[in-house]
N, C-alpha and C positions, 0 to 999 in steps of 0.2 A: 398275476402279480409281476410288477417290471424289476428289472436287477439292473442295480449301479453298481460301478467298478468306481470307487474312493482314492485318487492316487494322490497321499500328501502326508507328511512325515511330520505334521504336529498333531498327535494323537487328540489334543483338545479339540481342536476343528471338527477333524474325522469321527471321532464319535457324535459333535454335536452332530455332524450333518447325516448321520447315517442313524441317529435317534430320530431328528426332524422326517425324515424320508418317506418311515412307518406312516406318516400320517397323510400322505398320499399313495398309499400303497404298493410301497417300493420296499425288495431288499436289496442291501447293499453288503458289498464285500468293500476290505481296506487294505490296501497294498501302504508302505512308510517312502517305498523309492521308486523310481524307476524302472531299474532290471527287473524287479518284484513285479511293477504292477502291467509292465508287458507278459510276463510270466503268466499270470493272472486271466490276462486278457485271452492269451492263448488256446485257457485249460477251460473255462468256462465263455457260455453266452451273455454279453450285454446290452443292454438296450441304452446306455448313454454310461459316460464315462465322464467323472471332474476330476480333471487335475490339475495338479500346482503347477506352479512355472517355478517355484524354487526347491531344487530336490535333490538328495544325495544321490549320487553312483551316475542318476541319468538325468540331465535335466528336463526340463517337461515341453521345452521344443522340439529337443529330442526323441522323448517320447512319443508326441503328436506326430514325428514326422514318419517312426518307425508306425504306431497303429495304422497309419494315413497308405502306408503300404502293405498292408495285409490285405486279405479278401474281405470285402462286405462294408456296408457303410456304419458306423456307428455314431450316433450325436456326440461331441465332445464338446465340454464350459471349463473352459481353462479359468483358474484362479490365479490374483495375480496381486502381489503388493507393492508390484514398482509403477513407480509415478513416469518413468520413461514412456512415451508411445511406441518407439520401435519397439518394445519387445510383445504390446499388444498388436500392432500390424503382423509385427512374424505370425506369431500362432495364429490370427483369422489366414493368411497367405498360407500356411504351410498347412490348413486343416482345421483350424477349430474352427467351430457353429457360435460360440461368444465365447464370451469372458463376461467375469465379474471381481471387479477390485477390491484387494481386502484396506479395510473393516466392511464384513457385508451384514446385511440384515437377512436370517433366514428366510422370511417371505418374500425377500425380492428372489432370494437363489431359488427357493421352490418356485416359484412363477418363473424364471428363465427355464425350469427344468420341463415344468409343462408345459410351456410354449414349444421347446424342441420336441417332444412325443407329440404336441399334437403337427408336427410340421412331418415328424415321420411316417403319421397317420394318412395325412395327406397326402404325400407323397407315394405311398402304398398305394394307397386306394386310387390313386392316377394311374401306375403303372397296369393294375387291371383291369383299368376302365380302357385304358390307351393298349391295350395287348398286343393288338394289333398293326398299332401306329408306326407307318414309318414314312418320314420327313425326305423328299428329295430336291435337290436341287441341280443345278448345273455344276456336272464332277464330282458333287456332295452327298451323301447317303447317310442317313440320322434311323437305324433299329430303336424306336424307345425302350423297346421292350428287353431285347438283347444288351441293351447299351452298348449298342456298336457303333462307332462313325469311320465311314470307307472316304475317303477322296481319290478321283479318278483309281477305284478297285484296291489300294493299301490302305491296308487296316491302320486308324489310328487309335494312339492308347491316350488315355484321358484319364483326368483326375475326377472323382465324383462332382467335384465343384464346378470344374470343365463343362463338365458334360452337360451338367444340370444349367450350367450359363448359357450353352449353345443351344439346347434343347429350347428355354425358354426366348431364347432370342429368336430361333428358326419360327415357332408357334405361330409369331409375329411380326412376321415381313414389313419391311416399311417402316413400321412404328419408332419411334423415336422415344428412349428412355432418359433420363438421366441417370446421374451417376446414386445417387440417393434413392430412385427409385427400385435401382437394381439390385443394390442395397438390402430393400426389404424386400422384393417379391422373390430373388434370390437365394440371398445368403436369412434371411426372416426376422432382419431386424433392421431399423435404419442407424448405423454406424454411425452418429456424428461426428464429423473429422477425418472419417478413414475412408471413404470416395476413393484416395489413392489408390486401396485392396483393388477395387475392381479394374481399374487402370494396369493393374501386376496381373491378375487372372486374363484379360484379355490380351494384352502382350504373350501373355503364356498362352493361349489359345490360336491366335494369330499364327506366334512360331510353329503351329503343328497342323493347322489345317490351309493355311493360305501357301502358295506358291510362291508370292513374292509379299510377307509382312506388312512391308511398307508402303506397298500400294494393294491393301486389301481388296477381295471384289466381294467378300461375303459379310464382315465386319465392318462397317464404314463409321466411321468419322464423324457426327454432327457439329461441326466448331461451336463453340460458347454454350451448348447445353448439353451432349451427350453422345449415346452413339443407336444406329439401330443396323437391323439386317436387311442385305440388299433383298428390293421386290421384281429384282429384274432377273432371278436365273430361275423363276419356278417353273 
């Protein structure tokens, strides 16, 4: 049985969703705030976390941004009832797997929730199929296994999303993505509207593994459709 971590402080929600959960055979814990439901997250194991983006003590980007620095990857589906986008951009950029805007319909959040276990699944089951797998390039060094990336021997540090970005881009030399598709095979969903996100993570990626950003030699550029990984340093 999978355990969720509840973090939202209108008690009607939270029980509904943690009634609904039972019936995909999940239990769920309920933290009301933030400080709480980091607390929470600390003392027990989770296998995905929903939380609110409106929350006493701690807000829920907050939140996202503090679990997003602990050890171990967790799914998180931020909840959200602002009509803004920036505040959905922040939470995909700073860590969340999605969102879903309130008023929701329970079957759509259960189907977001099992889309992420089954994406975690996947993901597992790659890393031991792939155990052994490590990605070289020119300067570049990709452990899948270890989740290390060394350039010219310095270790660099990476965000799970980072890394999962590079990974998937290294796999695939040459290839030319767009920004939508990176999107879903990525982040596991296609974002409509927020293409941006992936344009923030690889700027953030850029700054940590390229020597000079702005003239990448590992990340390049596609003008008017996208970008891919250089096929010239293997």
């Amino acid at each position: 049985m999978r355990r969720v971590l509840i973090i939202e402080d209108s008690a009607d929600i939270a029980d509904l969703i943690q009634l609904h959960l039972k019936d995909i055979n999940c239990e769920a814990d309920i933290a009301v705030d933030g400080k709480s439901g980091i607390e929470f997250f600390k003392e027990r194991k989770y296998d995905l976390v929903i939380l609110d983006l409106m929350l006493p003590v701690m807000d829920g980007l907050e939140v996202c941004k503090q679990l997003r620095a602990l050890p171990g990857y967790v799914p998180i589906i931020m909840l959200t009832s602002k009509s803004s986008e920036l505040d959905r951009v922040l939470g995909l950029e700073i860590g969340a797997d999605d969102y879903v805007t309130k008023p929701f319909s329970i079957p759509e959040l259960l189907a977001r929730i099992k889309a992420q276990f089954r994406r975690a699944e996947s993901t597992a089951q790659s890393t031991r199929k792939d155990v052994s797998e490590t990605l070289v390039f020119a300067g570049l060094v990709i452990d899948v296994a270890k989740r290390r990336v060394t350039v010219v021997e310095n270790q660099i540090e990476l965000t799970a999303k980072e890394f999962e970005l590079l990974v998937h881009f290294a796999r695939h030399p040459g290839r030319v993505f767009t920004r939508v598709q990176l999107l879903d095979q990525v982040w596991g969903y296609s974002y409509e509207g927020y293409e941006h996100t992936v344009n923030s993570h690889i700027n953030r990626l850029r700054a940590k593994i390229e020597q000079d950003p702005v003239n990448p030699r590992y990340i390049l550029t596609v003008w008017g459709v996208g970008y891919k990984f250089t096929d010239e340093l293997s």
